[in-house]
Backbone and ligand atoms as CSV (ligand in chain L), in Angstrom:
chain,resi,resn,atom,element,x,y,z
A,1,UNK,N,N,45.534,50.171,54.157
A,1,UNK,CA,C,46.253,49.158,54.956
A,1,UNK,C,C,45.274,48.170,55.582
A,2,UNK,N,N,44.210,48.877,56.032
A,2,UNK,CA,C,43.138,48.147,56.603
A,2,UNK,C,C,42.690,47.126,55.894
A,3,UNK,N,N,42.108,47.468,54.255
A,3,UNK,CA,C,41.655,46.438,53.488
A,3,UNK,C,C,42.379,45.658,52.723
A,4,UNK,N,N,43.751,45.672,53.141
A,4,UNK,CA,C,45.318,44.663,52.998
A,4,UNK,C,C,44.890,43.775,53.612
A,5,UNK,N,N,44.825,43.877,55.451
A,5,UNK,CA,C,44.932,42.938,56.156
A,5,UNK,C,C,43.242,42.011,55.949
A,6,UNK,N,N,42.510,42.786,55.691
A,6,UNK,CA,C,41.373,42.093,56.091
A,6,UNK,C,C,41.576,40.588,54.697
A,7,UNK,N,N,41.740,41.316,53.306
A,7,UNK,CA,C,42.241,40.343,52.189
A,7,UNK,C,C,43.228,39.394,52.521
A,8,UNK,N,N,44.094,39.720,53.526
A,8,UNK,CA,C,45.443,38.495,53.900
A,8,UNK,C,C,44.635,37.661,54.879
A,9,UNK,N,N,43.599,38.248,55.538
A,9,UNK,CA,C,42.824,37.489,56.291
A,9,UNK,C,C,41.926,35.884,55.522
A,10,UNK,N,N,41.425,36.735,55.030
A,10,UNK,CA,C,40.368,36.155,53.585
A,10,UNK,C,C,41.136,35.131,53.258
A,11,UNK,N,N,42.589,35.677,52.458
A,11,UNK,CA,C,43.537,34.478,51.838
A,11,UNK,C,C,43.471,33.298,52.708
A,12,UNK,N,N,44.025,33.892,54.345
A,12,UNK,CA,C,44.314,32.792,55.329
A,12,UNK,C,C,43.739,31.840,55.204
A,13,UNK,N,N,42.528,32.418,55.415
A,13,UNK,CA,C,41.259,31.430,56.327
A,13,UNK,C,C,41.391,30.408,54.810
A,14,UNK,N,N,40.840,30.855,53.816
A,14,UNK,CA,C,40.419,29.655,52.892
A,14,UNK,C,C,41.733,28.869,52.390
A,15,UNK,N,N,43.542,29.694,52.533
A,15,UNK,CA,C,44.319,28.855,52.391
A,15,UNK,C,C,43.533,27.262,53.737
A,16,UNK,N,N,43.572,27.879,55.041
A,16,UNK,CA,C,43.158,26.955,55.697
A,16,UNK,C,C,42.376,25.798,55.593
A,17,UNK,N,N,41.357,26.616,55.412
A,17,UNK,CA,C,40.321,25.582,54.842
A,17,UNK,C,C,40.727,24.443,53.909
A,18,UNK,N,N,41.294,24.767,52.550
A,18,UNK,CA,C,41.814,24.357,51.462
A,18,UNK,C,C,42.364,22.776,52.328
A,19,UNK,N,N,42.982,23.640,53.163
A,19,UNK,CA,C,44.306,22.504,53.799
A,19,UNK,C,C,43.614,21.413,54.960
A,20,UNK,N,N,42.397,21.781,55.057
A,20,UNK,CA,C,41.540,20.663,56.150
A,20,UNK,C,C,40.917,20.208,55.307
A,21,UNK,N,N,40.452,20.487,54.382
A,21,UNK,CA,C,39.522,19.845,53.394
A,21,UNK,C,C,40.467,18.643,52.778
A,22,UNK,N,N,41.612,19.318,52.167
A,22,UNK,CA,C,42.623,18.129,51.465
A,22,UNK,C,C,43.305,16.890,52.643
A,23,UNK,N,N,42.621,17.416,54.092
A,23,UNK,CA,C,43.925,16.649,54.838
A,23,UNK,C,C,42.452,15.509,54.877
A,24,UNK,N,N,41.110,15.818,55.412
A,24,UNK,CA,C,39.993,15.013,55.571
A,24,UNK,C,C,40.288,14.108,54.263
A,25,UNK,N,N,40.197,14.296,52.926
A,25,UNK,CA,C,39.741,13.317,52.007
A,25,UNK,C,C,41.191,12.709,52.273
A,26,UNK,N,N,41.962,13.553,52.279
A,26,UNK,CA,C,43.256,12.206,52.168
A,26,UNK,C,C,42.977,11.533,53.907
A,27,UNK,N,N,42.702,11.270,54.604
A,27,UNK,CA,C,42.872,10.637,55.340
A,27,UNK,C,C,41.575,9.396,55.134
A,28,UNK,N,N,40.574,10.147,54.167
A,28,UNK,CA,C,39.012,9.380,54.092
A,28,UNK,C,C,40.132,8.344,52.688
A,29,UNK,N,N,40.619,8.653,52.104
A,29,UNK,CA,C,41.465,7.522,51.123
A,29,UNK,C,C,41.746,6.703,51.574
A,30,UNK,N,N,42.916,6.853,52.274
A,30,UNK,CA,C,43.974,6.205,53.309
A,30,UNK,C,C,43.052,4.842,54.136
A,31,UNK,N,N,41.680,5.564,54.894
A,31,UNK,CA,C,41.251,3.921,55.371
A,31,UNK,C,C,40.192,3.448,54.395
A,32,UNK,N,N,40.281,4.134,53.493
A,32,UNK,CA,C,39.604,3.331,52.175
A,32,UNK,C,C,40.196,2.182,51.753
A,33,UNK,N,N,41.958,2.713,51.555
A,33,UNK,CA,C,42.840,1.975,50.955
A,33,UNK,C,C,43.679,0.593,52.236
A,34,UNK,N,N,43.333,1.142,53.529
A,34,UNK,CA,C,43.509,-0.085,54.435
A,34,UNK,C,C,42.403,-1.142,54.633
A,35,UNK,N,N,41.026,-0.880,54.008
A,35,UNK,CA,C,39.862,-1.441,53.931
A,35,UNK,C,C,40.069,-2.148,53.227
A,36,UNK,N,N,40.698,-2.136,52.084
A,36,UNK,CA,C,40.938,-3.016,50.943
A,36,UNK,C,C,42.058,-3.559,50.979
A,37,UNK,N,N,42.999,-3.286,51.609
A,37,UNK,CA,C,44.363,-3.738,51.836
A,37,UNK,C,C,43.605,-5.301,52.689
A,38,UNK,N,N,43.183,-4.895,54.083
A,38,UNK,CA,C,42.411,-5.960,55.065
A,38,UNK,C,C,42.147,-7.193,54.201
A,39,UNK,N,N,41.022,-6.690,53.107
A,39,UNK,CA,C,40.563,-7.844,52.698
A,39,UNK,C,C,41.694,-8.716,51.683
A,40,UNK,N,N,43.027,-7.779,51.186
A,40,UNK,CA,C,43.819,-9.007,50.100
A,40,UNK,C,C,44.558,-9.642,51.417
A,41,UNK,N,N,45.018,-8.643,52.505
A,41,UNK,CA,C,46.227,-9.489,52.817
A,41,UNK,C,C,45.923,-10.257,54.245
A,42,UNK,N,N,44.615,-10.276,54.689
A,42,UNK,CA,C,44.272,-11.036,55.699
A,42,UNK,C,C,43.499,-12.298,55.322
A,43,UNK,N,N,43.829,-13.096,54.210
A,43,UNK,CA,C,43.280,-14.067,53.985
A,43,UNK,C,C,44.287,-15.515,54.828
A,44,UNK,N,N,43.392,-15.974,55.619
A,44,UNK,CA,C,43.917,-17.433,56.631
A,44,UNK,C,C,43.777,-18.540,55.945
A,45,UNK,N,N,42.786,-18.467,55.163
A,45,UNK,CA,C,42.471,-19.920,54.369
A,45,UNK,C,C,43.637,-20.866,53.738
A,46,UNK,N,N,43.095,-21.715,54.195
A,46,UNK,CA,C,44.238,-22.960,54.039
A,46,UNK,C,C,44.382,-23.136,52.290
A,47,UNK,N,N,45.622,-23.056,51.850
A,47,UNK,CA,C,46.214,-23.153,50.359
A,47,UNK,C,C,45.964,-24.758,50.351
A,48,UNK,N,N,45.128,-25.258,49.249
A,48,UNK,CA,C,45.658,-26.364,48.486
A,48,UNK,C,C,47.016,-26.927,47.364
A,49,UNK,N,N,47.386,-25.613,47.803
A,49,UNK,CA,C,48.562,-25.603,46.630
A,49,UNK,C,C,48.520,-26.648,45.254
A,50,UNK,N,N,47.393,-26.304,44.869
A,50,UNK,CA,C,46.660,-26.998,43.590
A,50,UNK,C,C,48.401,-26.522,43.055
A,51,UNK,N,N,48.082,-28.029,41.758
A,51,UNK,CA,C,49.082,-27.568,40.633
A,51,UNK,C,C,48.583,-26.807,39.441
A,52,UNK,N,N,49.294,-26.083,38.961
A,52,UNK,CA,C,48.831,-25.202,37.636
A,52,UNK,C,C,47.767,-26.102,36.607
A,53,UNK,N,N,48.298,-27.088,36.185
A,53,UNK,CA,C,47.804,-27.859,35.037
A,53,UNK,C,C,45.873,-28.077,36.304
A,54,UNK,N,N,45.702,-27.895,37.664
A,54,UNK,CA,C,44.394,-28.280,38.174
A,54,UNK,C,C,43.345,-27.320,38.363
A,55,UNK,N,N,44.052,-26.054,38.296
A,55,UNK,CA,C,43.562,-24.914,38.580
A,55,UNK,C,C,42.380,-24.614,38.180
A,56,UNK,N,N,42.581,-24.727,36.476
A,56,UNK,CA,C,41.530,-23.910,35.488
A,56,UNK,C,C,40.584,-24.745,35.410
A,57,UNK,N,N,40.569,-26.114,35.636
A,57,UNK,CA,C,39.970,-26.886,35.535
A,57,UNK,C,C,38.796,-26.877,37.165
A,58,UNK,N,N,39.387,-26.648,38.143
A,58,UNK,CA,C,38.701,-26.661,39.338
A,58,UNK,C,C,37.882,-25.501,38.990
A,59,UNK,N,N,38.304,-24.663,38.784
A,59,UNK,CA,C,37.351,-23.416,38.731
A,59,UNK,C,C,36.359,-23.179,37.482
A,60,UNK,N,N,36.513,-23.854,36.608
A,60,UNK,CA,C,35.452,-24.290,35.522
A,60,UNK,C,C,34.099,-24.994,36.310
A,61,UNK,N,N,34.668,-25.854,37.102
A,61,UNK,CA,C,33.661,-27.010,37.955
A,61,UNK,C,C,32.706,-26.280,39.017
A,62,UNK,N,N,33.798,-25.241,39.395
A,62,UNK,CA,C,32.934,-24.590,40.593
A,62,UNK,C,C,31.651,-23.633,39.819
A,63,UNK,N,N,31.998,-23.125,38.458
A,63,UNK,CA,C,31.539,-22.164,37.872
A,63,UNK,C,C,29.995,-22.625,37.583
A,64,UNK,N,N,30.199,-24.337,36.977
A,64,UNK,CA,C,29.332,-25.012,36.968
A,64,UNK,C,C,28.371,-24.878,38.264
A,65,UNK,N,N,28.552,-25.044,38.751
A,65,UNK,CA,C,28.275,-25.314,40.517
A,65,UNK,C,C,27.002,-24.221,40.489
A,66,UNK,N,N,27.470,-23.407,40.384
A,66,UNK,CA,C,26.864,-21.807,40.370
A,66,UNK,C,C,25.898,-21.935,39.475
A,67,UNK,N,N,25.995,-22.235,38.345
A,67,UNK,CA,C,25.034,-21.969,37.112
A,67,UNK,C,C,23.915,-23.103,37.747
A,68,UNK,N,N,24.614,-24.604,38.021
A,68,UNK,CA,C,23.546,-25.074,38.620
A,68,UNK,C,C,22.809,-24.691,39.901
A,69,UNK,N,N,23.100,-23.956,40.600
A,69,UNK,CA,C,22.364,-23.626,41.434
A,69,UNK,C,C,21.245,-22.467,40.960
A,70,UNK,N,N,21.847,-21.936,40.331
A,70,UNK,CA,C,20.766,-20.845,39.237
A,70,UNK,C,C,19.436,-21.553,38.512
A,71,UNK,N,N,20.090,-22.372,37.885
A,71,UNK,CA,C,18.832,-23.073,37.090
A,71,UNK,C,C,17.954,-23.877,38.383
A,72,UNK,N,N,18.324,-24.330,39.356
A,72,UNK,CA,C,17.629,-25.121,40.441
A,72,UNK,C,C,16.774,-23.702,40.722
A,73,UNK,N,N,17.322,-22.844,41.521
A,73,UNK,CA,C,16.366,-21.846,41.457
A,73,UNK,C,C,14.838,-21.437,40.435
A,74,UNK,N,N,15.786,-21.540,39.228
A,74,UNK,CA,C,15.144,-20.844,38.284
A,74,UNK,C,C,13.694,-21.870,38.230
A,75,UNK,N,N,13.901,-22.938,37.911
A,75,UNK,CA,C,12.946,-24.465,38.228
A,75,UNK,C,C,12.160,-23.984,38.999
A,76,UNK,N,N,12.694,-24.566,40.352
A,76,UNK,CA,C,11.659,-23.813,41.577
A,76,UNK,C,C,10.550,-23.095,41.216
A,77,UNK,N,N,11.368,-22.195,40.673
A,77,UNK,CA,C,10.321,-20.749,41.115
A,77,UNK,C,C,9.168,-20.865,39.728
A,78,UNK,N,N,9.429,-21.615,38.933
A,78,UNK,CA,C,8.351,-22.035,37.799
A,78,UNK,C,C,7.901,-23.272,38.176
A,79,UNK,N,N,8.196,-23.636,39.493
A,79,UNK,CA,C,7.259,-25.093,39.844
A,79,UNK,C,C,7.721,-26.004,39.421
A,80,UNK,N,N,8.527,-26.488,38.576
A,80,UNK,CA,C,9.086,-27.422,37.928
A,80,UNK,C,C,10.357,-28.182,38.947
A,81,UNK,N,N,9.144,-28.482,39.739
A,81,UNK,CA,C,10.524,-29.545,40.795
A,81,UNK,C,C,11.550,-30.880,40.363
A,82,UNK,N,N,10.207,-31.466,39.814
A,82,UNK,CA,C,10.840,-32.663,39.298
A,82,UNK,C,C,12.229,-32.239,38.317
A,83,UNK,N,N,12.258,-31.358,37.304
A,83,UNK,CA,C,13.671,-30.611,36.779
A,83,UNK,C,C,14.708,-30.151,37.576
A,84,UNK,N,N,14.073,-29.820,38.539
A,84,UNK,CA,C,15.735,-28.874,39.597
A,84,UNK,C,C,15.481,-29.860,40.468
A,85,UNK,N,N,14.958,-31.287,40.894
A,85,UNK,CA,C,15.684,-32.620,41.321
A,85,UNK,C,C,16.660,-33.149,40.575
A,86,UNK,N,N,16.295,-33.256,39.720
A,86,UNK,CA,C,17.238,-33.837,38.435
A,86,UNK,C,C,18.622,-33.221,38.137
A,87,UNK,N,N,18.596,-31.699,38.523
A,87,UNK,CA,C,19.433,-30.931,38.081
A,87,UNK,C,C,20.472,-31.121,39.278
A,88,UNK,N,N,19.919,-31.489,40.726
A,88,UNK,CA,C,20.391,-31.230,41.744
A,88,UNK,C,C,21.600,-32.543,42.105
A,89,UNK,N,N,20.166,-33.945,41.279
A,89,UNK,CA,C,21.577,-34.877,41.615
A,89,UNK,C,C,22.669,-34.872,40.873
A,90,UNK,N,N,22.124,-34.522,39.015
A,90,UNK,CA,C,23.338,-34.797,37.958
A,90,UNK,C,C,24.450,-33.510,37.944
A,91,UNK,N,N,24.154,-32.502,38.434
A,91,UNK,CA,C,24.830,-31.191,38.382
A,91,UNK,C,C,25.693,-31.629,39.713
A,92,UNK,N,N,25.009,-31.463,41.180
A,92,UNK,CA,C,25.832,-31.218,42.032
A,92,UNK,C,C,26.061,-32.334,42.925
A,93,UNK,N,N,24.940,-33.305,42.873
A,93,UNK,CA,C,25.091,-34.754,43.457
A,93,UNK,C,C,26.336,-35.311,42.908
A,94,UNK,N,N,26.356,-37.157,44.314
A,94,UNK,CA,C,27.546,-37.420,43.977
A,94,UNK,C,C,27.822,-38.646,43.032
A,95,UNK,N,N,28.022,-38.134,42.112
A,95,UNK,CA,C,27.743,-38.939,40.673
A,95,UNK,C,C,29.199,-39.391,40.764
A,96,UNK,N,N,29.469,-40.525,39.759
A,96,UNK,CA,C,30.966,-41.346,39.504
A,96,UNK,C,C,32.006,-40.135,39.513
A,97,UNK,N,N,31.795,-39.265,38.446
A,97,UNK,CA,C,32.501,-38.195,37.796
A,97,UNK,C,C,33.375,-37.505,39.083
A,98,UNK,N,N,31.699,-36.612,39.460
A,98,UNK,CA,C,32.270,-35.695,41.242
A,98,UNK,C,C,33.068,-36.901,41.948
A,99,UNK,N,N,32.963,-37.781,42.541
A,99,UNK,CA,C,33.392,-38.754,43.382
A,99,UNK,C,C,34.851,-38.613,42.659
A,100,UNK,N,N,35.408,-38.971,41.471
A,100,UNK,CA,C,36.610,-39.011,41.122
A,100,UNK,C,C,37.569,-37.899,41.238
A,101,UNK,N,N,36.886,-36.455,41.117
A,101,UNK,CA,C,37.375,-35.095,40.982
A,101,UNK,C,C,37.713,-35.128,42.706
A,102,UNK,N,N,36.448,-35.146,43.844
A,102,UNK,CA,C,36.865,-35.090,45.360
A,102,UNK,C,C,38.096,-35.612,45.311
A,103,UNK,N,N,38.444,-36.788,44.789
A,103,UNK,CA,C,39.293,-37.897,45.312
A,103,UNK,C,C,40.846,-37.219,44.697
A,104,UNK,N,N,40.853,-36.638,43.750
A,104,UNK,CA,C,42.416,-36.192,43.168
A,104,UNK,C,C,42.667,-34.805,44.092
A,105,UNK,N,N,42.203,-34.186,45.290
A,105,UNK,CA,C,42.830,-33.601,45.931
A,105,UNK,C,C,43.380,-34.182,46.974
A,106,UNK,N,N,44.511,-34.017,47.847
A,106,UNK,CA,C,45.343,-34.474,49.007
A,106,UNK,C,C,45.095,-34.394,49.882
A,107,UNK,N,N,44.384,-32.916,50.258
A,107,UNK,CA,C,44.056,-32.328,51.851
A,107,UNK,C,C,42.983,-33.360,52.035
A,108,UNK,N,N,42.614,-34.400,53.430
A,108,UNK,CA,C,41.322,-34.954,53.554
A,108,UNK,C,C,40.534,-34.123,54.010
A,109,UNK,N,N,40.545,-33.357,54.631
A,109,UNK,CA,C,39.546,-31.800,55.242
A,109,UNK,C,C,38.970,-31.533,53.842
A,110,UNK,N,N,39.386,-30.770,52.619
A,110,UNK,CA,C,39.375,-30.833,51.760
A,110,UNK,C,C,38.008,-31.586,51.216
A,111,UNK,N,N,39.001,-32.917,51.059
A,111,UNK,CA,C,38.061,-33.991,50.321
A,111,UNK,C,C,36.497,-34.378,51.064
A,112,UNK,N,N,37.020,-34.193,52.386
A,112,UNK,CA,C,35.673,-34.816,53.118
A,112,UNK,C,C,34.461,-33.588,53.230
A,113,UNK,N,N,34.941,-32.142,53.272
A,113,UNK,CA,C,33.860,-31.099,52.662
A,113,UNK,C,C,33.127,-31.300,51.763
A,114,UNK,N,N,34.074,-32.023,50.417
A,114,UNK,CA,C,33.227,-31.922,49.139
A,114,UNK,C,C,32.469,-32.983,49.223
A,115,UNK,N,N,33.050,-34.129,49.552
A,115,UNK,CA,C,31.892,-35.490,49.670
A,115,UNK,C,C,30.461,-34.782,50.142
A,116,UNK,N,N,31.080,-34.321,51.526
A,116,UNK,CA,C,29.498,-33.810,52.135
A,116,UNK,C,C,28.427,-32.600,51.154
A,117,UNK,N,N,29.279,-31.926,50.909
A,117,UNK,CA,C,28.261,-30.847,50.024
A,117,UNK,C,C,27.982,-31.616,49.163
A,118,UNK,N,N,28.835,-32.744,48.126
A,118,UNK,CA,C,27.898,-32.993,47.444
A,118,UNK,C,C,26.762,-34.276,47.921
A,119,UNK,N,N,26.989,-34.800,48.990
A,119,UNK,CA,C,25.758,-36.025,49.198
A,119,UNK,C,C,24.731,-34.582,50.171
A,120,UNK,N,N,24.927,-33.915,50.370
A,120,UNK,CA,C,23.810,-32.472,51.162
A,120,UNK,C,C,23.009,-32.268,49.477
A,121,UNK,N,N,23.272,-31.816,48.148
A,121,UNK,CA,C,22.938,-31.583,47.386
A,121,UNK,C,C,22.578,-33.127,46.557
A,122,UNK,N,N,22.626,-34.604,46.884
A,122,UNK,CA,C,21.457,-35.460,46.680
A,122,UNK,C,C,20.201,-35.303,47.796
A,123,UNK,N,N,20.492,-34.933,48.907
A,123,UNK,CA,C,19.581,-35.288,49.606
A,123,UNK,C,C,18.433,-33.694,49.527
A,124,UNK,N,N,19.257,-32.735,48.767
A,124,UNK,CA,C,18.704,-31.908,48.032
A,124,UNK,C,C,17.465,-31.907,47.138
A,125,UNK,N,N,18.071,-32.734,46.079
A,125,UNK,CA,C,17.536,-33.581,45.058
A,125,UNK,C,C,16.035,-34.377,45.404
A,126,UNK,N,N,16.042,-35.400,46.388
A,126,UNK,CA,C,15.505,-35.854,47.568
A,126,UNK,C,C,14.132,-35.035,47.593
A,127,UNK,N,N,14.682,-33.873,47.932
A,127,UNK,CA,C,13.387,-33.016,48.329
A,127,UNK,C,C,12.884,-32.590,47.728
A,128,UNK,N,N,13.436,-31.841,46.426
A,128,UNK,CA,C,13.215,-31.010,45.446
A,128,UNK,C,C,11.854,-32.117,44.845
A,129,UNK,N,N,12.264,-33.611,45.010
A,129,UNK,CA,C,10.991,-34.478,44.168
A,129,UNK,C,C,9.709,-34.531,44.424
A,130,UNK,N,N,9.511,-34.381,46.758
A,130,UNK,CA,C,8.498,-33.937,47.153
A,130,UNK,C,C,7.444,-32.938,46.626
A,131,UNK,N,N,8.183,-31.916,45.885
A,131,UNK,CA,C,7.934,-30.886,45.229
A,131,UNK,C,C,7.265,-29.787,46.780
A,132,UNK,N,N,8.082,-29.895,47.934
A,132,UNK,CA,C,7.164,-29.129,48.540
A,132,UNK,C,C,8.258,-28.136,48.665
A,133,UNK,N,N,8.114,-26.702,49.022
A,133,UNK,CA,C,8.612,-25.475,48.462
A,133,UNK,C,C,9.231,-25.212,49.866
A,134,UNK,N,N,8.983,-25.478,50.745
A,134,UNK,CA,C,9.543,-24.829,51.968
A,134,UNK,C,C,10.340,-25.795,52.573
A,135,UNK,N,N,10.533,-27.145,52.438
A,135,UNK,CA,C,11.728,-28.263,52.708
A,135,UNK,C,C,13.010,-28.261,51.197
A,136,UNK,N,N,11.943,-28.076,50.547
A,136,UNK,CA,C,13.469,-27.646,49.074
A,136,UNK,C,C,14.682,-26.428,49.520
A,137,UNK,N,N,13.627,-25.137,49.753
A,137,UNK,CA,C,14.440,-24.261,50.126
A,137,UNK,C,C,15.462,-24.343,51.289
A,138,UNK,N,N,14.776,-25.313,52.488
A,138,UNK,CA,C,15.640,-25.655,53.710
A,138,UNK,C,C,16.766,-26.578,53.156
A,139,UNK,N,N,16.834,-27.251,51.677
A,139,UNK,CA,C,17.901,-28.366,51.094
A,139,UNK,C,C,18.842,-27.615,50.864
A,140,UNK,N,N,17.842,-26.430,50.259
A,140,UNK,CA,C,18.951,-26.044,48.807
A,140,UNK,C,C,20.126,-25.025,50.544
A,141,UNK,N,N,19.253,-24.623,51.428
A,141,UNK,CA,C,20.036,-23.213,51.876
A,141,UNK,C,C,20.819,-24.402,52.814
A,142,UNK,N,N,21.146,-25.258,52.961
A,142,UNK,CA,C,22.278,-26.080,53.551
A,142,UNK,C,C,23.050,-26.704,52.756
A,143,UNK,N,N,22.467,-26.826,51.612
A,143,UNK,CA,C,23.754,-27.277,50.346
A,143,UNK,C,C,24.578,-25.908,49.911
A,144,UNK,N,N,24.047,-24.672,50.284
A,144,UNK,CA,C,24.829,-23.053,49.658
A,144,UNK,C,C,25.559,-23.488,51.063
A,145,UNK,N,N,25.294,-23.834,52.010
A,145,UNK,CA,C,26.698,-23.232,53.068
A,145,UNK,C,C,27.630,-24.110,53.234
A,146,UNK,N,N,27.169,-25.011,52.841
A,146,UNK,CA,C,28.466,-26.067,52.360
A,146,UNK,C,C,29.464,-25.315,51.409
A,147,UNK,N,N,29.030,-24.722,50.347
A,147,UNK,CA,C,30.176,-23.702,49.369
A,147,UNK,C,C,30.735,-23.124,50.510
A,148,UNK,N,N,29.891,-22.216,51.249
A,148,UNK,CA,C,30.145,-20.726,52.060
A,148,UNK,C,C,31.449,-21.626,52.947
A,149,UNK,N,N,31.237,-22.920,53.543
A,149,UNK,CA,C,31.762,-23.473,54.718
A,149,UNK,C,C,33.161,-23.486,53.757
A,150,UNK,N,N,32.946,-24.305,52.316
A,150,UNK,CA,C,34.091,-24.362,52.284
A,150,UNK,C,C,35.270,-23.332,51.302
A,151,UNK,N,N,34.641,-22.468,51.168
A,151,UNK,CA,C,35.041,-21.121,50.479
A,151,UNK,C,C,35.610,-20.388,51.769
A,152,UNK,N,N,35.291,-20.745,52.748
A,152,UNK,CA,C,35.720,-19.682,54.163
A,152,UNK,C,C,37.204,-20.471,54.699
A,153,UNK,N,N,37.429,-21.424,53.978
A,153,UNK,CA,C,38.372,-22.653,54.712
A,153,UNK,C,C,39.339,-22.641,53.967
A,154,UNK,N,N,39.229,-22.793,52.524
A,154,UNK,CA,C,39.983,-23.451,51.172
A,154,UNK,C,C,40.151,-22.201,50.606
A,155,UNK,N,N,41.577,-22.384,49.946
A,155,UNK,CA,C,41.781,-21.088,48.210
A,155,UNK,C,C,42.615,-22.158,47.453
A,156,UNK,N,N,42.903,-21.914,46.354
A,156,UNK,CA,C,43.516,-23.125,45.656
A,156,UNK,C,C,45.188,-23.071,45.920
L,1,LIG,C1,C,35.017,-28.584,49.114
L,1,LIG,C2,C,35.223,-27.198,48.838
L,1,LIG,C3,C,34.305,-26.397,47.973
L,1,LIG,C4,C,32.943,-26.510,47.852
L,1,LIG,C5,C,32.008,-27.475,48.553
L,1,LIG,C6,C,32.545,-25.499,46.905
L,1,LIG,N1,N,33.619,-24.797,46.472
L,1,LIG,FE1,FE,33.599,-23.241,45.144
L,1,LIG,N2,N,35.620,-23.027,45.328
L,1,LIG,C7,C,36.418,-23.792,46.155
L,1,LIG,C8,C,37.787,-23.312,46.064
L,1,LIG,C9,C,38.987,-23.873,46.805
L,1,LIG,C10,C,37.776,-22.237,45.157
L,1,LIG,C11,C,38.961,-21.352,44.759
L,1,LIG,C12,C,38.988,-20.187,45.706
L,1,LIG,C13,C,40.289,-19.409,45.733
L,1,LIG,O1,O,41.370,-19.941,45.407
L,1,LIG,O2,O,40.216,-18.222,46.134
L,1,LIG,C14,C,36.390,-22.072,44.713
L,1,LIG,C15,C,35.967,-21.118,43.809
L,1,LIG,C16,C,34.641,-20.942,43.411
L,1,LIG,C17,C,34.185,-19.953,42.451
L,1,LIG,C18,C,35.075,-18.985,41.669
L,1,LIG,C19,C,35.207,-19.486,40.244
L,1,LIG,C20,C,36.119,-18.650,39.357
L,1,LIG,O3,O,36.083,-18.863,38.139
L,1,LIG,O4,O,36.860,-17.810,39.878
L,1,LIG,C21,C,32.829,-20.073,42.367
L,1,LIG,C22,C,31.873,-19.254,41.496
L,1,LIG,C23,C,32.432,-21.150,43.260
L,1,LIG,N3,N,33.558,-21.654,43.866
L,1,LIG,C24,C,31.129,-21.566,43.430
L,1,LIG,C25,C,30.742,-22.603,44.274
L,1,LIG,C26,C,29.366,-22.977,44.538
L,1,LIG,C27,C,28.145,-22.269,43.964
L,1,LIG,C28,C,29.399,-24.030,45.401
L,1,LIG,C29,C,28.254,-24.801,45.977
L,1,LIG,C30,C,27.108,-25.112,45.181
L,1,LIG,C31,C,30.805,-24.308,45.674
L,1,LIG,N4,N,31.583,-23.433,44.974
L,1,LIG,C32,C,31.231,-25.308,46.523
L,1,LIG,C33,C,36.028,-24.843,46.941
L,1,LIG,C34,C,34.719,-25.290,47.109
């Protein structure tokens, strides 16, 4: 009888256990899954309510954006200033093209961000020709928060 109870004991405890162990991870899920919830459904950013036919096309441009900032880097860091000047006005400067694209959105908040990031990324350009390494980097890291500024503001 004795070594009944001590075995129903045994059972207990690790049924127990079993049951704190499963209640911890499910609760370690749960603010896993409100962690990620936070980030889809607390977005404030102001909708452009782009039209479909503008969409794929905006985000092609931005994609650009990126690659040019890669190759400006990439320049840089092989010394080749005079190239990631070049890259800085025709890629992200404000050339006829950009100037026309700013101008077909509605929001002026909007429009007047992009003007600025892109005349921040001539005056980018600007520096990049100096070829001096520590005013380029001060160009380039105020032309990235122009994205950041307006990626924190805008969704399409
Ligand atoms: C004037 C506003 C503005 C500026 C400046 C801007 N972006 Fe964007 N970008 C947007 C918007 C709006 C989206 C769409 C975001 C959304 O709907 O969630 C976007 C999306 C993107 C995407 C996602 C592309 C995809 O295919 O999903 C990338 C990458 C990107 N931007 C890179 C950049 C980089 C790099 C810069 C600066 C060199 C930059 N952007 C500057 C407004 C801007």
């Amino acid at each position: 009888m004795k070594r009944v109870m001590t075995l129903f004991g045994v059972v207990c405890t690790l049924g127990i256990s079993i049951a704190v162990y499963a209640k911890d991870k499910a609760d370690g899920m749960e603010s896993m899954m409100q962690h990620h919830q936070m980030g889809s459904t607390t977005d404030h950013r102001t909708s452009l309510h782009l039209p479909e036919q503008m969409k794929a096309r905006q985000l092609a441009n931005m994609r650009s954006h990126l690659d040019a900032v890669r190759n400006i880097i990439g320049l840089m860091a092989s010394g080749k200033f005079d190239a990631a000047s070049d890259t800085a006005h025709q890629k992200l400067g404000l050339t006829p093209e950009m100037k026309k694209m700013c101008n077909m959105f509605e929001n002026d908040d909007f429009r007047s961000m992009g003007l600025a990031f892109h005349k921040s990324a001539d005056k980018l350009g600007d520096e990049l020709k100096t070829g001096d390494m520590k005013r380029s980097l001060a160009a380039l890291h105020n032309t990235v928060s122009s994205c950041v500024q307006c990626h924190a503001t805008f969704r399409q």
